[in-house]
C-alpha positions as CSV (number, residue, x, y, z in Angstrom):
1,X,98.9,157.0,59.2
2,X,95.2,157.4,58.4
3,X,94.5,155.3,55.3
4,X,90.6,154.1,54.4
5,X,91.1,151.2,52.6
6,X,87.9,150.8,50.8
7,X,87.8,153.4,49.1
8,X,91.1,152.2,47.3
9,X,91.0,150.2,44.1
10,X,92.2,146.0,44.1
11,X,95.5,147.5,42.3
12,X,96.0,150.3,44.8
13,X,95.4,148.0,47.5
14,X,98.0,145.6,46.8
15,X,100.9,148.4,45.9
16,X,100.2,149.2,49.4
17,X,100.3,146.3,51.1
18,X,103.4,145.1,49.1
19,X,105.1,148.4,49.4
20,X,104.6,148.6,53.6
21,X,105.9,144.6,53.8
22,X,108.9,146.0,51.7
23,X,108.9,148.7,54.5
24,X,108.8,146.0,57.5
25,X,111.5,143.8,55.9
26,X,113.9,146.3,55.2
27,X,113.5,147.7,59.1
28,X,113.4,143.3,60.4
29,X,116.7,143.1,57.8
30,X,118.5,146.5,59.6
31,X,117.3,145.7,62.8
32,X,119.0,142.0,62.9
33,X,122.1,143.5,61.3
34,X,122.7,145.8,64.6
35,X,121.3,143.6,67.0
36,X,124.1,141.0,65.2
37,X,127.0,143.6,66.1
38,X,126.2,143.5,70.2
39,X,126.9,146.8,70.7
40,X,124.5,148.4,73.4
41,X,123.6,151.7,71.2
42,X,123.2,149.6,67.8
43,X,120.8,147.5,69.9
44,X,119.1,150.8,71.3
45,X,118.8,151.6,67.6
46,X,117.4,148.3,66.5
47,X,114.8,148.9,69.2
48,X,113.2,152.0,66.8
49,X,113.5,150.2,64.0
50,X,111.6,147.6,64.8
51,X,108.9,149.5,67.2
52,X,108.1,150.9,63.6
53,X,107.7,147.6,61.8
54,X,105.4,146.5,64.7
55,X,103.4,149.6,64.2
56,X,103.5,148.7,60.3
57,X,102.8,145.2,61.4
58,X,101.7,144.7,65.2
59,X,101.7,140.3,64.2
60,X,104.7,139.8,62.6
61,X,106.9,136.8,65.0
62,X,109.9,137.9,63.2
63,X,110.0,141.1,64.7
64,X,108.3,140.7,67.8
65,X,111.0,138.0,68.4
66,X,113.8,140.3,67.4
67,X,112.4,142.8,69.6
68,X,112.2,140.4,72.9
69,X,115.8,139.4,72.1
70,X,116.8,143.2,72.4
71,X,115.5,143.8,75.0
72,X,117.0,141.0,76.7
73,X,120.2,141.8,75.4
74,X,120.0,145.5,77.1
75,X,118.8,143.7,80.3
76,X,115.2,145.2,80.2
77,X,113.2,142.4,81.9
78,X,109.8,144.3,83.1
79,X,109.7,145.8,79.2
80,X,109.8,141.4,78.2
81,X,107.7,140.4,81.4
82,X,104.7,143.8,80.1
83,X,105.4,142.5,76.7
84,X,104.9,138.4,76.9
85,X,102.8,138.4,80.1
86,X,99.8,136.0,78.6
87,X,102.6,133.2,78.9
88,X,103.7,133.9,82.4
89,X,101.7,130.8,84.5
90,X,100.9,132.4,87.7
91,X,99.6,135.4,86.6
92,X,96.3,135.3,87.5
93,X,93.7,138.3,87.2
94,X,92.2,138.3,90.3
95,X,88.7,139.8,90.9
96,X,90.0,142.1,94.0
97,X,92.7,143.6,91.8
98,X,90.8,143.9,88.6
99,X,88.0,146.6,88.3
100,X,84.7,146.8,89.5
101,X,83.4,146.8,85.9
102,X,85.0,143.2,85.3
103,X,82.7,140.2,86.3
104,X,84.1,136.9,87.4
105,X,82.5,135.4,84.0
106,X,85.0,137.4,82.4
107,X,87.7,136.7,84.8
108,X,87.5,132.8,83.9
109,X,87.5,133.1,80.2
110,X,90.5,134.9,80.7
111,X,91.8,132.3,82.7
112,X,91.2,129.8,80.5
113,X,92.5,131.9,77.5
114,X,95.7,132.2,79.3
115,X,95.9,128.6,80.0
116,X,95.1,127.7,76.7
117,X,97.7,130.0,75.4
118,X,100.6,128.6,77.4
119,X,100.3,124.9,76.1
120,X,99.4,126.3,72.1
121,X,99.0,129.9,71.5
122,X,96.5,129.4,69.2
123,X,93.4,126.7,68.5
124,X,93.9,123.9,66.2
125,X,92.6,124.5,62.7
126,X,89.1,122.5,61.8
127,X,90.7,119.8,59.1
128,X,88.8,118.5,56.3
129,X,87.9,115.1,57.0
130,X,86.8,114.0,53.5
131,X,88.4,110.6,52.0
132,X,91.2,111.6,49.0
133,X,93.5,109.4,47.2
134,X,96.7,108.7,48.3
135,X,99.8,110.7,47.1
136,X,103.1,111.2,48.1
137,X,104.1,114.7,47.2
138,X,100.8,116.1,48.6
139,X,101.7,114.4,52.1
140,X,105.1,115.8,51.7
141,X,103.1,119.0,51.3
142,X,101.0,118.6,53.9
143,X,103.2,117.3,56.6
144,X,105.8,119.9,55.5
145,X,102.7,123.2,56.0
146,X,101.7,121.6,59.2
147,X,105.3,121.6,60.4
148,X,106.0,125.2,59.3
149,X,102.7,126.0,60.6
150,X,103.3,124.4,64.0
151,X,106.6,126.0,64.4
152,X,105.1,129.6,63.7
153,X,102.2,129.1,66.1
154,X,103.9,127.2,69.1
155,X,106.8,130.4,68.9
156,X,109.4,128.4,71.1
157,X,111.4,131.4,71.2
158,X,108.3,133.0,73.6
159,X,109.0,130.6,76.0
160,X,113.2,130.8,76.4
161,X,113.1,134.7,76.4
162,X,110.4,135.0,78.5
163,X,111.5,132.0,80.8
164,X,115.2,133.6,81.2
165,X,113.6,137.2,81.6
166,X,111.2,135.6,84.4
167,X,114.9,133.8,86.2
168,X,116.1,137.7,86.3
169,X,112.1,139.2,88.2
170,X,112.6,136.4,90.5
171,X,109.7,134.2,89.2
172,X,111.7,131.2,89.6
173,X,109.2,128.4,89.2
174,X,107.9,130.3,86.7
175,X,110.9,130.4,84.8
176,X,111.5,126.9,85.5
177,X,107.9,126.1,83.8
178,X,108.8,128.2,80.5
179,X,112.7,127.4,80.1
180,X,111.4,123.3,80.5
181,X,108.5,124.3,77.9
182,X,110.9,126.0,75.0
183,X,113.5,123.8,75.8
184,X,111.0,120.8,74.7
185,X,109.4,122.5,72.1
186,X,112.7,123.5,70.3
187,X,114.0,119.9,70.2
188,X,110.9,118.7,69.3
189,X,111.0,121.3,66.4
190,X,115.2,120.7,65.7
191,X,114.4,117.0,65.5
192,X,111.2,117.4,63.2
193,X,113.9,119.2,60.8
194,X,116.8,116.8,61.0
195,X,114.3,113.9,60.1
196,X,112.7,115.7,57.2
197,X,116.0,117.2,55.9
198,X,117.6,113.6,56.1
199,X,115.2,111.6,54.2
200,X,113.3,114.1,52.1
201,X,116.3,116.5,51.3
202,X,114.6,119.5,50.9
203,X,114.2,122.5,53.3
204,X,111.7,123.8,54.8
205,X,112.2,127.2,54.2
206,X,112.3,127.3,50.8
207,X,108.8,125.8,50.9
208,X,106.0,128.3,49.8
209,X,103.0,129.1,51.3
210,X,99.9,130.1,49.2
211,X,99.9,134.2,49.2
212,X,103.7,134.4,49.8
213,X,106.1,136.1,47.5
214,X,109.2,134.4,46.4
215,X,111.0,137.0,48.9
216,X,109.1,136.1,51.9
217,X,111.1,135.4,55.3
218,X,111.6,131.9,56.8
219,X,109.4,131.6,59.2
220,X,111.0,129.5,61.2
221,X,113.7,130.2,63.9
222,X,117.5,129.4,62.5
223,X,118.9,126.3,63.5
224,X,121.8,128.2,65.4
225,X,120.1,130.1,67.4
226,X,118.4,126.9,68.9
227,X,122.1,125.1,69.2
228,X,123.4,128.5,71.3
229,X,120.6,128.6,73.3
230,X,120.7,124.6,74.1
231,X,123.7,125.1,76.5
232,X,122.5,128.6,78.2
233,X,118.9,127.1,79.0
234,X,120.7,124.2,80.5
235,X,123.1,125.7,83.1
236,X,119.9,128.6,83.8
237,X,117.6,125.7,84.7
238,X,120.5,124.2,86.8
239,X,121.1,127.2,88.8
240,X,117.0,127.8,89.4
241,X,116.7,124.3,90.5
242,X,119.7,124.8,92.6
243,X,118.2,128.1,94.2
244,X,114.5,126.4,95.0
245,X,116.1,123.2,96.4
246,X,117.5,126.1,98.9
247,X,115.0,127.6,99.5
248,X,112.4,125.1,99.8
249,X,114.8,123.6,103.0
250,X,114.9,126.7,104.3
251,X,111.2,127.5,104.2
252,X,110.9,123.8,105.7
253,X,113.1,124.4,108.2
254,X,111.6,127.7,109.1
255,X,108.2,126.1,109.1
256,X,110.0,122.9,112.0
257,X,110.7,125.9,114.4
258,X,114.9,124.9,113.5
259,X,115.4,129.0,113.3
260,X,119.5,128.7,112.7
261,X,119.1,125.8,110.4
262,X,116.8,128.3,108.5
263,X,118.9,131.1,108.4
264,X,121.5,129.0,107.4
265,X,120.1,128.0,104.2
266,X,119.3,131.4,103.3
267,X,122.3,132.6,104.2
268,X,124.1,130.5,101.7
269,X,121.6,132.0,98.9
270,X,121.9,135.4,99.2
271,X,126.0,135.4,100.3
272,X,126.3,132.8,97.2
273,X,129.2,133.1,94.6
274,X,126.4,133.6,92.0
275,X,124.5,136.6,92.0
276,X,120.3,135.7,92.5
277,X,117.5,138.3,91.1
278,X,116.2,141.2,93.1
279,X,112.6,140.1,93.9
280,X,114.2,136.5,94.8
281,X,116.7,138.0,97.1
282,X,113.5,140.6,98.7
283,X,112.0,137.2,99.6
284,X,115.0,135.4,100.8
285,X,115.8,138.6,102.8
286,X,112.2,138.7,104.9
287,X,112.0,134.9,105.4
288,X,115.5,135.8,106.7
289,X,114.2,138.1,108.9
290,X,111.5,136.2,110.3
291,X,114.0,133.5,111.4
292,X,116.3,136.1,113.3
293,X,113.4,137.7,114.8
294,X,111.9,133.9,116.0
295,X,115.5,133.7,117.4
296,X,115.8,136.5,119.1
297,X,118.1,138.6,117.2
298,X,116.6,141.6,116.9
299,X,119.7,143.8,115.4
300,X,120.2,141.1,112.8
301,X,116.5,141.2,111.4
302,X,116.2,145.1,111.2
303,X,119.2,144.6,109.2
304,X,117.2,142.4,106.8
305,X,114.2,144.5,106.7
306,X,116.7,147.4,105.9
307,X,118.2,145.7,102.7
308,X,114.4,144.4,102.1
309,X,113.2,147.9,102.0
310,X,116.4,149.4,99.6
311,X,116.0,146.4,97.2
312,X,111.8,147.1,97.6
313,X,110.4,150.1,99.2
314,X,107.1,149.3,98.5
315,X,107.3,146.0,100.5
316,X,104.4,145.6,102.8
317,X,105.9,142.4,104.6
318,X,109.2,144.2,105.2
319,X,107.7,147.8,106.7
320,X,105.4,145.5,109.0
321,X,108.3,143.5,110.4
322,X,110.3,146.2,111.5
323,X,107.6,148.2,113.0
324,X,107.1,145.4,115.3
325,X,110.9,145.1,116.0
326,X,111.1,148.8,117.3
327,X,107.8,148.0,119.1
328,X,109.6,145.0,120.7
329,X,112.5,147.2,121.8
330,X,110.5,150.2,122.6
331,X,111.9,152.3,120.3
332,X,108.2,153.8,119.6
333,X,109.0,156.8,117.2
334,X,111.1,154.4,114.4
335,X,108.2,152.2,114.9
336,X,106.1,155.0,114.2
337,X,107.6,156.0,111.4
338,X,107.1,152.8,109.6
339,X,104.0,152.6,110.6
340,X,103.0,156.4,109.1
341,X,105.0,154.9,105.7
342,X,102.7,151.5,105.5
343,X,99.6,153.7,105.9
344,X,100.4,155.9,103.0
345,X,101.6,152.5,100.7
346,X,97.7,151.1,101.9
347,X,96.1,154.7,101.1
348,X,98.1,155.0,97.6
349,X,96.5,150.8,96.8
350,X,93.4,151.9,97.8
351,X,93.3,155.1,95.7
352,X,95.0,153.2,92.8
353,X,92.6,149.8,93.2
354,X,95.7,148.0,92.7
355,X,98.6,146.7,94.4
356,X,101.8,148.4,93.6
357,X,104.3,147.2,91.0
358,X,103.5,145.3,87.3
359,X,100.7,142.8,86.9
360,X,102.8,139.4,87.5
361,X,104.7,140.6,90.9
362,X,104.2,138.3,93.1
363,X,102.7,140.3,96.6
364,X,102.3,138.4,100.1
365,X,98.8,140.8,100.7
366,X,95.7,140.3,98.3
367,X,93.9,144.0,97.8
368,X,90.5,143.0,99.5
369,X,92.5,142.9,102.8
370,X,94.0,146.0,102.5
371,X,90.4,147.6,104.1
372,X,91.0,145.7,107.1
373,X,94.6,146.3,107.4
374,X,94.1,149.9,107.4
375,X,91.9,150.2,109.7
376,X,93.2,148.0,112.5
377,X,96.6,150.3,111.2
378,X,95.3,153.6,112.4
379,X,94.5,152.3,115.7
380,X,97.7,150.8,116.2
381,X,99.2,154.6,115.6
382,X,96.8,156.3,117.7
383,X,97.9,154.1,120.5
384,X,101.4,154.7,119.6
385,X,100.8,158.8,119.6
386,X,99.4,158.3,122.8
387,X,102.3,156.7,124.4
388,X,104.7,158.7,123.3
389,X,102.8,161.7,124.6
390,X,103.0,160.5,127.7
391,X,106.4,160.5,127.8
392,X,107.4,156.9,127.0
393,X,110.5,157.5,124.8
394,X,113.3,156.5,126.7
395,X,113.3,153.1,128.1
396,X,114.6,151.4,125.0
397,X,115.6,147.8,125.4
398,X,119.0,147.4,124.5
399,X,119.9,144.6,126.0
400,X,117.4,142.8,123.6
401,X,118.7,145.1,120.4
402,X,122.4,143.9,121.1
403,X,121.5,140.7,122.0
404,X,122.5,139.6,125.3
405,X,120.9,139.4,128.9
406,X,120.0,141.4,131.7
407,X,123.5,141.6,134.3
408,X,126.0,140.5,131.8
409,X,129.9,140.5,132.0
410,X,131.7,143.0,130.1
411,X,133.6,141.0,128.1
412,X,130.1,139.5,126.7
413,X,128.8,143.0,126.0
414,X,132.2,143.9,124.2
415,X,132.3,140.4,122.3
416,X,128.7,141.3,120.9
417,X,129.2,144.6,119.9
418,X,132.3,144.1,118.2
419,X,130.5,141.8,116.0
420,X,126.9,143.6,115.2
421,X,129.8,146.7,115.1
422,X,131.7,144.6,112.2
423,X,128.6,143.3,110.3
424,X,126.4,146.3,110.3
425,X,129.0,148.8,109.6
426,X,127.9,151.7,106.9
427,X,130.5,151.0,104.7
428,X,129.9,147.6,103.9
429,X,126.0,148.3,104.0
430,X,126.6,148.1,100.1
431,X,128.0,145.1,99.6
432,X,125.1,142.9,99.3
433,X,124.2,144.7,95.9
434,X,127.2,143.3,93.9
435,X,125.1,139.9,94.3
436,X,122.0,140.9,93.2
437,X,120.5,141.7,89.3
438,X,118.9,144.3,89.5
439,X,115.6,144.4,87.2
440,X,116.9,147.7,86.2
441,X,120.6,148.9,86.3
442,X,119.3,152.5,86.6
443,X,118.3,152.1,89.9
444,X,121.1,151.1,91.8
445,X,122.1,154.5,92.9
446,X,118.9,155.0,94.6
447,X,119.2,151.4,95.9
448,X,122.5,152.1,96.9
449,X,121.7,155.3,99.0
450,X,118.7,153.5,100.9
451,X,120.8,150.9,102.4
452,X,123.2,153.5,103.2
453,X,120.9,155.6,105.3
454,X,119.2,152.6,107.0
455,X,122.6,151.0,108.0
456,X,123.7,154.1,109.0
457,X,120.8,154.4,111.7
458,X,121.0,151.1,112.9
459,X,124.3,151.5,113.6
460,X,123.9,154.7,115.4
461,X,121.3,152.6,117.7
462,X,123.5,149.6,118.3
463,X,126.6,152.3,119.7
464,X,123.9,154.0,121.3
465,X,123.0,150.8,123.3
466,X,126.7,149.7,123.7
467,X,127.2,153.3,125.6
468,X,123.9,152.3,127.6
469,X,124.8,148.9,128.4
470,X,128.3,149.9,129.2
471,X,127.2,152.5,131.9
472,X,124.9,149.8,133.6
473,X,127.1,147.5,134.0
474,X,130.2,150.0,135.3
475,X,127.5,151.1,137.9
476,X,126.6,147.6,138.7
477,X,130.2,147.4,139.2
478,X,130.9,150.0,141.4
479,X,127.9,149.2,143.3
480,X,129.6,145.7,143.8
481,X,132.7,146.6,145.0
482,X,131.1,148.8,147.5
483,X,128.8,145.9,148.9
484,X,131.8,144.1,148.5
485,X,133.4,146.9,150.8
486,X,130.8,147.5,153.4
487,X,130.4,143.2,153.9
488,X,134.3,143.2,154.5
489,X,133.8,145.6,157.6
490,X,130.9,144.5,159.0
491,X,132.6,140.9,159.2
492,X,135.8,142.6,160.9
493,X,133.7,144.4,163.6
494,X,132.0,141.2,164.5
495,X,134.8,139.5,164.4
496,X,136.7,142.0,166.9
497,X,133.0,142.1,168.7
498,X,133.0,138.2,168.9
499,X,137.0,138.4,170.6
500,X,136.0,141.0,173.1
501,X,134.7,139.2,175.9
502,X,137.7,137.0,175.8
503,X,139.9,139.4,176.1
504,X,137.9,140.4,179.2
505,X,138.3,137.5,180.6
506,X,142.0,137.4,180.0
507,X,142.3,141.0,181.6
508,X,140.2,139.9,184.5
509,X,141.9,137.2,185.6
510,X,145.5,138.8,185.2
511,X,144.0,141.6,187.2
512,X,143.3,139.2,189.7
513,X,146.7,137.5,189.8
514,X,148.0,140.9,190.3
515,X,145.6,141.3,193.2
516,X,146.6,138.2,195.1
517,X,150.2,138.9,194.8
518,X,150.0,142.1,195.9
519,X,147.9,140.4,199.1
520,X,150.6,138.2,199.4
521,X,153.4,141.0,199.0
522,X,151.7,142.2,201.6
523,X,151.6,139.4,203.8
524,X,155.1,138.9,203.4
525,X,156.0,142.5,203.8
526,X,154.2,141.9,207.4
527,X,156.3,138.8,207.9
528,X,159.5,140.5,207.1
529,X,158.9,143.3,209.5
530,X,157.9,140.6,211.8
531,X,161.3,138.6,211.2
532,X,162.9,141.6,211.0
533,X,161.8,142.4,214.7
534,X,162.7,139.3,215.5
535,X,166.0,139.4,213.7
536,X,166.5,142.8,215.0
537,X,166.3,141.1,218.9
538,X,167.8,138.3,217.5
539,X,170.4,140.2,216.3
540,X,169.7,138.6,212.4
541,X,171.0,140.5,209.6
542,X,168.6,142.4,207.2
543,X,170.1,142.2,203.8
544,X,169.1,138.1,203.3
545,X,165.6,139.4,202.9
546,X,165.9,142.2,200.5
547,X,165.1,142.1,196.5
548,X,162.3,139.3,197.3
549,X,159.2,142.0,196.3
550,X,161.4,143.7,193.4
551,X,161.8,140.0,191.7
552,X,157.6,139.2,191.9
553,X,157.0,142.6,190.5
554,X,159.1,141.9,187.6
555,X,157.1,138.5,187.0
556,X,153.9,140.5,187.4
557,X,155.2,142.9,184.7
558,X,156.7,140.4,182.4
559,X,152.7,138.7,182.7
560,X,150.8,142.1,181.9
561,X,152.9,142.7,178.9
562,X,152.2,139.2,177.2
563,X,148.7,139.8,177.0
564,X,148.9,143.4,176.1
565,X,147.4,145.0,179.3
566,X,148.0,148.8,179.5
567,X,145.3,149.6,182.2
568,X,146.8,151.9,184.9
569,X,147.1,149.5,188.2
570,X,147.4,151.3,191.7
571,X,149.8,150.4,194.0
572,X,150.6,150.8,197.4
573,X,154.2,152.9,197.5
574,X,154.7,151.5,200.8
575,X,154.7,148.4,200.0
576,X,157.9,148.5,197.4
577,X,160.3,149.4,200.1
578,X,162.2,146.4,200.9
């Protein structure tokens, strides 16, 4: 709307100033109607009307308040965040993400105007101080513009959207900061009201300013708003002081070296009963990850990088933590990968002059060391490319992915993949999501199908290693029992080696007990023919002697069988006839 007001008459001037703050109070009046019915598309409609009163009227609280309420209503935090972001009190404009053009001069005025504006939006009127007479009404007057006046400038309402719309970005001490701020201010203003109203009994909205029409709106808040919003703010601040008080053990016991104390805490944040904000979740998740990784579980902090990464994909912190996981388990081409994707984010900063995402997210790299980064990047993925041309691709550690040691059982290898198995399965790779609010609820598909495909590939890798593992340790086995095997024999063939001799012995001397008696059967076969010579002159009968020889030979026998000696023994025939 191109309008040149001077060349307008004082007459024309004022039809059109009335007749477009008609226009702006009729849309403030229709907007507050729909937003009152808390129906999603009524809001969505309010929304219009009231981006064309603030084009009418770009200053008017009424709407701009109106407006932030929407939006809060339809759960479009970054749109409050863009909108309010002089309030926020870390956001800083930093001289390495600002322009070249903007000189540090600049940069602390704007500092300072930020500061100022976070205590009072606006400076202090220059009062008269000339001497008048006293008079009641006119201090009634006064105290009664200055508290209308106060109330419009200070804007509580800036500080309990904002601060709840900060609690939902994950700017928790932020939030904390704001809620604490409007929370004050409002009771400050509530009680201001209830005094005057109690002893003056008049209100303050039907009070005039000079230049206002008799239809003008109240410029102050209405007292029910500030009674709803009493309890909210209260149990919101409980639950961010709850969460910080979490975290802040955590990061101290992360910072003590007391890695499952750590993990602990942050485990009891982001599996909590009560859902947490995205961004505050991304950091739990990588502080997470950091403690697994300093533990030694490696599976369990790629799974944290993976939910990092599908809640943030432009998460420097998260891409450079698992590229050093797969670089710990030599699993170079993932860790390539990442590393490919990290030096596209740092080319995309560099091109843009600006780290990714809105003004007041909170990064863990500051843009003048992106330079740096890069370069010592690149030569970290030439040396990559070089080692995987030479043919180092398939020596991937495991043992270290799963989690267990070098020679183990197989009931440890089967106890610790059953549980990575049950914890990183794909279809629970979801589940995490229903406790996190997300900034926005159009994104969750997207989200969803991230954490999908990275769960899915860890899970791949952990069976693949299970498979691995598994054949190691049935060859170790097999390999055992045959060691076991060949020791078994080698101890029975020294053993029967060891009894040899003695059975030597035990044959020799048999053999020469056999020897002596044959001597002797021989002797006495000499003696018998001798005696039987004689007997034969003497006339002595033959048959006393006979069977003598037959009963030694069956002693001999009975002897040679006991000690198992089947050795062929000669014997002289002649000598068995008796």
């Amino acid at each position: 709307m191109a309008i040149t007001t001077h060349s307008l008459s004082a007459t024309e001037r004022k039809h059109w100033w009335l007749t477009n703050r008609k226009i702006v109070e009729k849309y403030v009046k229709d907007a507050r109607s729909l937003i009152a019915t808390q129906d999603q598309r009524e809001i969505a409609s309010a929304l219009n009307l009231l981006d064309a009163a603030l084009a009418i009227s770009p200053r008017l609280d009424q709407a701009l308040e109106l407006r932030a309420r929407a939006l809060l209503y339809l759960r479009r935090f970054k749109e409050i965040a863009d909108m309010l972001q002089d309030y926020i009190p870390s956001l800083r404009i930093n001289d390495d993400s600002s322009s070249s053009s903007v000189s540090s001069d600049t940069s602390s005025q704007q500092l300072s105007r930020e500061g100022v504006k976070l205590l009072s939006p606006s400076e202090s009127p220059v009062r008269d101080q000339s001497f008048k007479c006293f008079s009641v009404s006119d201090l009634k007057k006064k105290v009664m513009a200055g508290l209308c006046k106060t109330c419009e400038k200070e804007g509580q309402w800036r500080y309990l959207v904002l601060g709840e719309a900060c609690c939902h970005l994950g700017l928790m001490e932020d939030a904390m900061v704001l809620l604490q701020t409007g929370k004050r201010l409002a009771s400050a203003t509530l009680r201001r009201e209830s005094v005057c109203w109690s002893q003056d009994s008049f209100n303050v909205t039907n009070f005039q300013f000079s230049g206002d029409g008799p239809n003008a709106p109240p410029t102050t808040p209405p007292r029910s708003l500030l009674a709803a919003d009493s309890e909210s703010v209260t149990q919101l601040l409980g639950h961010i002081k709850f969460l910080l008080r979490r975290r802040a053990a955590a990061m101290a016991a992360l910072d003590a070296g007391l890695y499952s104390e750590a993990i602990r805490h942050f485990s009891k944040i982001v599996d909590g009963r009560r859902s947490a904000s995205q961004s505050f979740l991304v950091e739990c998740y990588i502080h997470r990850a950091s403690a697994h990784r300093s533990a030694g579980r490696i599976a369990e902090s790629i799974a944290d990088c993976n939910r990092t990464l599908a809640l943030d994909p432009a998460c420097i912190q998260a891409l450079e933590i698992r590229a050093s996981l797969f670089e710990t388990i030599r699993c170079l081409p993932d860790s390539l990968h990442d590393l490919e994707h990290l030096k596209l984010l740092y080319n995309s900063i560099l091109r843009d002059r600006k780290l990714p995402g809105p003004a007041w997210k909170r990064h863990n790299v500051r843009y003048r060391e992106i330079p740096g980064k890069l370069c010592t990047l690149t030569i970290k993925i030439q040396e990559l490319k070089q080692r995987l041309a030479s043919g180092e691709t398939g020596n991937v550690d495991y043992y270290a992915l799963i989690g267990v040691r070098r020679g183990c059982s197989r009931s440890e290898l089967e106890r610790a993949h059953l549980l990575l198995s049950l914890r990183h399965k794909p279809d629970k790779s979801t589940g995490f999501i229903e406790r996190c609010e997300l900034a926005d609820e159009r994104d969750i598909e997207s989200v969803k199908e991230r954490a999908k495909m990275s769960s899915l590939l860890l899970y791949r890798l952990v069976q693949k290693g299970y498979t691995n593992v598994m054949s190691n340790i049935m060859d170790e086995e097999a390999a055992e029992k045959q060691r076991k095997k060949s020791a078994l024999q080698a101890i029975q063939a020294q053993k029967e080696k060891a009894n040899e001799p003695e059975l030597m012995s035990k044959v020799e001397c048999i053999r020469s007990n056999v020897e002596n008696n044959n001597d002797n059967n021989n002797n006495n076969v000499a003696q018998m023919s001798q005696n039987k010579s004689m007997v034969c002159s003497s006339t002595v009968n033959p048959a006393m002697f006979q069977g003598v020889f037959c009963r030694d030979i069956a002693v001999v026998g009975n002897l040679l069988s006991q000690v198992g000696f089947n050795r062929s023994m000669p014997v002289k025939y002649e000598a068995l006839s008796c």
